[in-house]
C-alpha positions as CSV (number, residue, x, y, z in Angstrom):
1,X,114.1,95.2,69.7
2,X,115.9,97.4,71.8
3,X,116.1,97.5,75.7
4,X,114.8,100.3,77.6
5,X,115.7,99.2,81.3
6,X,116.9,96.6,83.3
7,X,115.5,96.7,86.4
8,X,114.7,93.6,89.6
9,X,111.1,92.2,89.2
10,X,108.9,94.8,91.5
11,X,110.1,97.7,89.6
12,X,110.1,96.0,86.3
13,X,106.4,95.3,86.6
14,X,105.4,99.2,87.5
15,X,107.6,99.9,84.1
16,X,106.0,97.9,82.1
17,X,102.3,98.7,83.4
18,X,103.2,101.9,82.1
19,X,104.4,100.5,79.0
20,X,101.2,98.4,78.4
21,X,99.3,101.3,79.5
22,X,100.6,103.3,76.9
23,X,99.8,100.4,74.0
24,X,103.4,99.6,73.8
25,X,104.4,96.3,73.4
26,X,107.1,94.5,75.2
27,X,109.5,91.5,75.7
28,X,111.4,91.1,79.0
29,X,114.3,89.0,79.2
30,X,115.4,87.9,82.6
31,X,119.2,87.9,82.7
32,X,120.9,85.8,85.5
33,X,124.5,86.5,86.9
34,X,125.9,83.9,89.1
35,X,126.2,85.4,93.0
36,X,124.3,88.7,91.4
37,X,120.0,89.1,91.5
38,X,118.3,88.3,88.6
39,X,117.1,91.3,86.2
40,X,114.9,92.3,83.7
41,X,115.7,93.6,80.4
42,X,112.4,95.2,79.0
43,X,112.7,95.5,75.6
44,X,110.5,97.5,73.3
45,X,110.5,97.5,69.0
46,X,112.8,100.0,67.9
47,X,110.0,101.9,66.0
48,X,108.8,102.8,69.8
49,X,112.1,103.3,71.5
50,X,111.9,106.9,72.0
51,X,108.2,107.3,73.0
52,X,109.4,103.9,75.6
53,X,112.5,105.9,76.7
54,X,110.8,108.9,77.6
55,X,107.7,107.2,79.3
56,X,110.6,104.9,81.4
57,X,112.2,108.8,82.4
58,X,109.4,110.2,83.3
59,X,108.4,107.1,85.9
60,X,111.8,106.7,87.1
61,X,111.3,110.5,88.0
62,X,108.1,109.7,89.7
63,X,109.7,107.0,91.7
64,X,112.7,109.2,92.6
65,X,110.1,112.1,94.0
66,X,108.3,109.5,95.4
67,X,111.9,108.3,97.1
68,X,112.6,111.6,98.0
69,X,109.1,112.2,99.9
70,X,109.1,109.0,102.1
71,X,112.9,109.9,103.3
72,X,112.1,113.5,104.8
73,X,108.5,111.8,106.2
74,X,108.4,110.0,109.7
75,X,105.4,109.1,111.8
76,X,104.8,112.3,114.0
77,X,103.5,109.1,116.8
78,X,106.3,106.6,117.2
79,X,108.7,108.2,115.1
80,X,109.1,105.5,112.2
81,X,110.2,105.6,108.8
82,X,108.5,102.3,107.7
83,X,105.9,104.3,105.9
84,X,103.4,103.3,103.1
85,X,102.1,105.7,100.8
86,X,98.5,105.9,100.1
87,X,97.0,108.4,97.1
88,X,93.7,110.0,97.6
89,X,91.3,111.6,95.0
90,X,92.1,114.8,96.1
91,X,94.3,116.5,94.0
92,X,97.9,117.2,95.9
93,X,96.6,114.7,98.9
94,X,98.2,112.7,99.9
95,X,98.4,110.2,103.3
96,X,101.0,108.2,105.1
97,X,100.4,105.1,106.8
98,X,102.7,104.2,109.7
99,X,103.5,100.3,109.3
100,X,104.8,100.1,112.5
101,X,102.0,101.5,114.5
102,X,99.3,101.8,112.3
103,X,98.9,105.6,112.3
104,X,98.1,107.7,109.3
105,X,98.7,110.9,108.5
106,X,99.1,113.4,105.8
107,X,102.4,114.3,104.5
């Protein structure tokens, strides 16, 4: 087994969603450093180690864009950056919700 990523617990769950999603099969190790969080290792058999490294690159890119997005986005009504992202099944929609006032709008 080989590790693909060692990550804290909410992003190690959307990794390996895409894993499982993907019929790979993982293990995660939590590894525990005194004074430090607690990580994940996901690790995946070495006969799917590529196919897992690019799937893990191509979500981490996701989550960067993603990143990137909410950073240059405020709420146009109280001017808050404590946004939530909401997808929509229109293609290239997408909708901001304020969590501060409740306002949503699309980015």
């Amino acid at each position: 087994m080989k590790c693909v990523a060692s990550l804290g617990a909410d992003m190690a769950n959307e990794l390996l969603a895409r894993l499982t999603n993907e019929a790979i099969t993982t293990n995660v190790q939590t590894v525990s450093r005194e004074g430090e969080l607690d990580y994940n290792d996901i690790m995946v058999e070495d006969r799917n180690y590529e196919r897992a490294c690019d799937i893990a690159d191509a979500w981490q890119a996701e989550v960067s864009a993603k990143a990137q997005r909410r950073s240059q986005v405020y709420c146009r009504r109280c001017g808050s950056r404590h946004l939530e992202y909401i997808p929509t099944e229109t293609f290239g929609r997408y909708i901001w919700m304020c969590k501060d006032c409740g306002n949503a709008f699309a980015g």
